[in-house]
Residue frames as qw, qx, qy, qz and C-alpha x, y, z in Angstrom:
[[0.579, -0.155, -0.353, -0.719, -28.82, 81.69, 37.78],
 [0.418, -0.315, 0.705, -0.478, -30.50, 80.20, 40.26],
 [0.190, 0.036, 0.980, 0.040, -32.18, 76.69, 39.75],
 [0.308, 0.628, 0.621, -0.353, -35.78, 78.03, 39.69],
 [0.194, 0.790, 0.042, -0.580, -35.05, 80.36, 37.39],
 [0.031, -0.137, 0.800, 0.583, -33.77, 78.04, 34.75],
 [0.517, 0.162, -0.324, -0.775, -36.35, 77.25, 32.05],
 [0.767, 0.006, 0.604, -0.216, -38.71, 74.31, 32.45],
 [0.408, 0.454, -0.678, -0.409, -37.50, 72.50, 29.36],
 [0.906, -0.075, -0.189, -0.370, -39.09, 68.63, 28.70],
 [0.690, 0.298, -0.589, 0.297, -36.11, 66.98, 29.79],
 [0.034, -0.193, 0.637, -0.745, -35.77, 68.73, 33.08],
 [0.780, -0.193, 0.022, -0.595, -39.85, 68.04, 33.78],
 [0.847, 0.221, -0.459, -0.152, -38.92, 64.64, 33.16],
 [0.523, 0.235, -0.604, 0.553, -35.92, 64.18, 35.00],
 [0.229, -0.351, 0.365, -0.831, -37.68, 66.12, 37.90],
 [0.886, -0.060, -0.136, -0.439, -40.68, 63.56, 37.76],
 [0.791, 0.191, -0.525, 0.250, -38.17, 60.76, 37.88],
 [0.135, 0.215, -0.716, 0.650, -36.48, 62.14, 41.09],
 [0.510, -0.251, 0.189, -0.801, -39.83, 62.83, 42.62],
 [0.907, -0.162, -0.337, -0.193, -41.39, 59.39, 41.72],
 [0.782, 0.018, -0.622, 0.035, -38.76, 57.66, 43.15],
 [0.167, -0.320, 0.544, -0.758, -38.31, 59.38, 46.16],
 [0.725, -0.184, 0.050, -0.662, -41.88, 57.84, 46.64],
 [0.799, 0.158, -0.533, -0.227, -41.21, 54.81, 45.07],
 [0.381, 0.453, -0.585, 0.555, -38.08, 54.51, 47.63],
 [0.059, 0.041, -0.669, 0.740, -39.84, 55.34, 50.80],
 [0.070, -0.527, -0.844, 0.079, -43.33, 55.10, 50.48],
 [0.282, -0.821, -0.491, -0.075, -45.98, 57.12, 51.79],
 [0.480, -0.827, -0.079, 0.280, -43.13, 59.29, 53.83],
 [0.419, -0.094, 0.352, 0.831, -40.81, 60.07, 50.59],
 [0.131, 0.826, 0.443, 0.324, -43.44, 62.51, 49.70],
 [0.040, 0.987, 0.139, 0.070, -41.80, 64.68, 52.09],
 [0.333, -0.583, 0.390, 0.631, -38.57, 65.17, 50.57],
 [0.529, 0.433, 0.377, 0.625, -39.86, 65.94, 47.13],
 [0.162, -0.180, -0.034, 0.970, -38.61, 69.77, 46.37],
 [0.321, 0.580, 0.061, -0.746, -41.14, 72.45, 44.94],
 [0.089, 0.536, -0.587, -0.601, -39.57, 71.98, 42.18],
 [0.071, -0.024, 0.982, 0.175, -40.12, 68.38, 41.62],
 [0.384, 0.533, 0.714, -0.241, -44.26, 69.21, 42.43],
 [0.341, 0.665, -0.091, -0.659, -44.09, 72.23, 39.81],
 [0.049, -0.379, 0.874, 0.298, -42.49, 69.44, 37.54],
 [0.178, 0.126, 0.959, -0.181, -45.22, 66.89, 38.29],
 [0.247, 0.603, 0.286, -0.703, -47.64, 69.75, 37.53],
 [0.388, 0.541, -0.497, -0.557, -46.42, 70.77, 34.09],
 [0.099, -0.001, -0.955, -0.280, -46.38, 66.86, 33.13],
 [0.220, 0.344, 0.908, -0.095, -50.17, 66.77, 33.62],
 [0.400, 0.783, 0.079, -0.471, -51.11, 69.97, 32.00],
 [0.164, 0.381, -0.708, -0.572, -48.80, 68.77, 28.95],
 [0.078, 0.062, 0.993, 0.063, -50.49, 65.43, 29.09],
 [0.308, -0.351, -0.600, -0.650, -54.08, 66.95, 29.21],
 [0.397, -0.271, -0.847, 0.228, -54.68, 65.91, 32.53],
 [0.137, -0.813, -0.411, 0.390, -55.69, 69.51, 34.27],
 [0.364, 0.760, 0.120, 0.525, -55.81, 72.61, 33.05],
 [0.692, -0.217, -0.282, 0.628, -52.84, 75.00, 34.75],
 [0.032, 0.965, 0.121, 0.230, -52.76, 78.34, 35.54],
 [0.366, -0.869, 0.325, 0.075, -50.03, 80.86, 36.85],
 [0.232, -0.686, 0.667, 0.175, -46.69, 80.04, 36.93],
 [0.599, 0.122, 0.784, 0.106, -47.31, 76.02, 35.93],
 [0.618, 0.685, 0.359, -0.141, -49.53, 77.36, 33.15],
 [0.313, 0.917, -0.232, -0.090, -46.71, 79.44, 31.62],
 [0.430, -0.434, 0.789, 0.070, -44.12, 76.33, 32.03],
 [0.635, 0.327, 0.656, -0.244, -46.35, 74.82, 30.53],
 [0.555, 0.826, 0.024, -0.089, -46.65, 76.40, 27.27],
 [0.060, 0.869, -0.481, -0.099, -42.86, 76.34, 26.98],
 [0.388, -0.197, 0.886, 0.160, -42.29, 72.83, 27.13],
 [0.676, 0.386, 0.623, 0.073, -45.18, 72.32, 24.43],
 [0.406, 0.862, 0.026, -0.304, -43.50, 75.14, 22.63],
 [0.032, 0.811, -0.527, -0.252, -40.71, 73.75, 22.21],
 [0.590, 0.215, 0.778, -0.009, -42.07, 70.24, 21.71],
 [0.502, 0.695, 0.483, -0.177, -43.70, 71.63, 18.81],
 [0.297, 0.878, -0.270, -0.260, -41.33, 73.74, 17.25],
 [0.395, -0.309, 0.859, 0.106, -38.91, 69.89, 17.15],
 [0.438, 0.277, -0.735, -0.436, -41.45, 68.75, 15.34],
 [0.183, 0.112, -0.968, 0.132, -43.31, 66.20, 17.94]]
């Protein structure tokens, strides 16, 4: 199974965010480009969980899966 094709799951959003940020954090202005897809599809889903925009396509349906499975925990 390829990487993409595992399940966004809150842990991996997370952990994706985390590489991404610090890639920035690391290099500024010019670690933006070496975050992956992945890491922006990541960044995505954390602001449509959070409320921040509303997502559509692919994100949108990541989406729902990390707050389904938030929800079905119990959080």
């Amino acid at each position: 199974m390829a990487v993409e094709d595992e399940p966004m799951t809150e842990g991996r959003m997370l952990t994706l965010c985390a590489s991404a940020a610090a890639k920035v954090a690391r290099s500024g202005i010019r670690g933006a480009t070496g975050v992956t897809m992945e890491e922006i599809v990541a960044l995505t889903c954390l602001a449509a969980c959070a409320g921040l925009i509303h997502a559509e396509g692919h994100v949108a349906q990541e989406t729902k899966t990390i707050l389904n499975i938030k929800e079905g925990q119990g959080a």
